[in-house]
Phi, psi and omega in degrees: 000326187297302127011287172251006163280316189294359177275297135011307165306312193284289171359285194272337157274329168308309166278347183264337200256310174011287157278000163248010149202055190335331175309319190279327141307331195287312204258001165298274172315324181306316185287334184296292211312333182248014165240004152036087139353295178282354153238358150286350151258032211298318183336291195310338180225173183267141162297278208294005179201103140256143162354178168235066200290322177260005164307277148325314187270340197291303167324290182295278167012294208266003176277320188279301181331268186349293197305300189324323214106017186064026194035202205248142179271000196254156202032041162281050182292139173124312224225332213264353191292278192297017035050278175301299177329285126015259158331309165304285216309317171319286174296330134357283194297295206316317169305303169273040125297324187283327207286318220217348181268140175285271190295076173254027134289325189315300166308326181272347168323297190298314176297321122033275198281062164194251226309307181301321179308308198282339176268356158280324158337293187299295083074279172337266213318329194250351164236007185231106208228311185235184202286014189250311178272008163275331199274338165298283214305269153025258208311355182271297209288337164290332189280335164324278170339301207273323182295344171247033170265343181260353157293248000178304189293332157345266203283324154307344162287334169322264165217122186297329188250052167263340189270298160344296193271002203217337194048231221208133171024058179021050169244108195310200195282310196308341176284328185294298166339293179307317168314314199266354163292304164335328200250344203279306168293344172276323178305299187284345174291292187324299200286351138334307194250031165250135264204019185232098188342289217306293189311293186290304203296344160269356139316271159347284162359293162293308178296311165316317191285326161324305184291323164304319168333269183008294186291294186305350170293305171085043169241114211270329179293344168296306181331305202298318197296287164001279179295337194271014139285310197289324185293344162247006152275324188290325166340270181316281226291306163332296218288315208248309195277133181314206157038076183300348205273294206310292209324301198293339193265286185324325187277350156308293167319306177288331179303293190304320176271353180247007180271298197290306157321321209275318165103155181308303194312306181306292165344304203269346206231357147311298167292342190279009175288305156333349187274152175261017160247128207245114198296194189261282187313355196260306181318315196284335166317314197290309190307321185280341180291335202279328190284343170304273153351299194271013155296283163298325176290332180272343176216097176265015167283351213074181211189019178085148179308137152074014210261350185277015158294316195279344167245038145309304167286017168256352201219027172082006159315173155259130152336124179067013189289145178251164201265320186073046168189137186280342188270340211294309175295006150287309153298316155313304193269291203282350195073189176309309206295315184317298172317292181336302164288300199296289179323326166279342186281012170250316167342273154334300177299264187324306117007286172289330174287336168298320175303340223247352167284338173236022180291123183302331181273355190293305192271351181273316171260013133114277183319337179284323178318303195281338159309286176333300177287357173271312167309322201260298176309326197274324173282349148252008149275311156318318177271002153306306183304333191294312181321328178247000183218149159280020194300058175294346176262341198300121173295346174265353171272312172284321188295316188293329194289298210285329157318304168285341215274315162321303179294318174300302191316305194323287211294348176262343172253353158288321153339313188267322187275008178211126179278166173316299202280031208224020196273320183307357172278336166286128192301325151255033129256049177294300200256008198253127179321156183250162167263197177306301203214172186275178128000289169262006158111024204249130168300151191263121186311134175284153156238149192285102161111353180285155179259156199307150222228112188306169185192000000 
């Protein structure tokens, strides 16, 4: 009951502020989009006729956009290579649907959710603009996140194979998997630099209730995403945080207790990626990629979204087989060009958020730093994880993409409208702690009470 009145609230604020403050539509939708309502709350609703809940705020969203002017289009340096991508990949599908897909209701299912992804994009890029509403955008997606990660440890007290055998808002267990690899480096950054007890243990918390998804998924391309993330949060944190003993010994523990959590089955079904006799699913991975390959080499235009099932069985397949790596499917259902662009917007994105980590206004106001090394860590366990799985439609791979891609414009037009020696001059940086020294090596004016500003 609880479930679906706060779904109703969200509703009912999403549409009435929507158009007279689409920002507040904006994160409406947002919330929907990774907690899918009708199915976390599935009691509460009809499955086969649940509402179109994000539709109406979506609608009201992009009306209230409109009415504004399309929000502002200036300074997105930074932003707009992966932007365009984004927009291509998009048009990409629609064309070879029209030009080449056997299955074009299908194809528009899927373009359905990939058009909304890219008009929301826009929408994001052009109203979340300064720092309180990236850092709202931050904290809706996380607590979003974390709340359905700690649902999901829920219904595993239930029944331990229901996300395994049914997944989730009609995402399988390995798409889920993939999610909670996402939320574990957003989770544990926030909660570093934020600084209010209560706020990092529901970080922490949320990366704890994840990495348990995680195991209980049974997803080995997750596992994987898993270890190249956890190794480089132990990383960073040896490297950046004080009390170097505590650091290590606590991450002994969390190793030892998630080990221990994880059980012989996980374990034993981890380890069989390494193995040389390779189980029937690892086989059938391997088949579909080669049949994959030899797809995009006979059509390198595509064959339409989600369409390489129907020319599966040319390449020794079962009918409707799907490939379970995003780019070869991606290359397959879209041609090169399609990859291409879905590759420069993950690409782009990862790359300038990376850069935006060592930019002097990135480190003077803190907060961008730590976006940055959480985008960039969370984006490169999703394209670990892509190697085994195929999600091209999951909406948390563009919102965490679109988080940093916000934080880069803000930090490239304060950047460009004030130089390094002119910063104390920014208003918002007024009050934001200094390091030792600039760039050149030149001291900074101490300030009384600030606390040291990470680096």
């Amino acid at each position: 009951m609880i479930g679906y009145l706060f779904t109703y609230l969200l509703l009912a604020i999403g549409t009435s502020f929507g158009w007279i403050r689409p920002f507040v539509g904006l994160m409406v939708y947002w919330c929907f989009a990774v907690l899918r309502p009708p199915f976390l709350w599935f009691w509460a609703f009809d499955y086969y006729n649940h509402p179109r809940l994000s539709f109406y705020v979506g609608m009201s969203t992009l009306a209230g956009w409109a009415m504004l002017g399309m929000g502002d289009w200036k300074g997105l340096k930074g932003a707009r290579l992966a932007i365009t991508g984004l927009v291509g990949y998009v048009v990409i599908g629609v064309l070879t649907t029209n030009a080449y897909s056997v299955w074009p209701d299908y194809s528009w299912g899927v373009l359905d959710t990939q058009i909304k992804i890219a008009l929301m994009a826009l929408v994001t890029m052009t109203i979340v603009r300064d720092p309180r509403r990236i850092m709202i955008f931050c904290w809706v997606l996380l607590a979003s996140l974390g709340y359905l990660a700690y649902t999901l440890n829920e219904w595993y007290r239930i029944n331990p194979m229901y996300l395994h055998n049914n997944g989730f808002g009609a995402i399988d267990n390995n798409g889920v998997g993939m999610i909670m690899v996402m939320i574990v480096p957003l989770a544990f950054f926030m909660g570093v630099y934020d600084k209010r007890w209560w706020v990092r243990l529901l970080c922490f918390f949320s990366a704890a209730c994840a990495i348990h998804v995680i195991l209980f998924s049974f997803s080995r391309g997750s596992q994987l995403g898993l270890c190249m993330v956890g190794a480089f949060i132990f990383l960073w944190a040896m490297l950046k945080l004080p009390r170097k003993m505590l650091t290590f010994s606590l991450a002994l523990i969390f190793v030892g207790i998630t080990l221990r959590l994880a059980g012989d089955g996980v374990r034993e079904r981890f380890m069989s990626i390494f193995a040389e006799d390779l189980d029937a699913s690892a086989e059938s991975r391997f088949s579909t990629w080669r049949a994959a390959w030899e797809c995009i080499k006979e059509h390198p235009l595509g064959v339409g979204p989600r369409n390489f099932g129907a020319y599966a069985t040319q390449y020794g397949l079962s009918a409707g087989k799907a490939v379970h790596n995003l780019y070869l499917q991606t290359g397959a259902d879209y041609g090169i060009p399609g990859l291409i662009c879905l590759m420069m917007f993950y690409g782009s994105t990862f790359v300038n958020t990376f850069r935006m980590g060592f930019n002097p206004v990135a480190r003077r106001l803190v907060w961008p730093f730590f976006i940055s090394v959480a985008v960039c860590t969370s984006l490169g366990g999703f394209l670990v994880c892509s190697t085994f799985i195929g999600m091209e439609s999951v909406e948390v791979g563009f919102m965490i993409s679109l988080l940093g891609l916000v934080s880069v414009a803000y930090v490239n037009r304060v950047s460009a409208a004030n130089p390094i020696e002119a910063l104390n001059a920014i208003p918002e940086l007024k009050d934001v702690p200094l390091k030792s020294g600039n760039d050149e090596g030149e001291p900074w004016p101490e300030r009384q009470g600030a606390r040291p500003a990470w680096s």
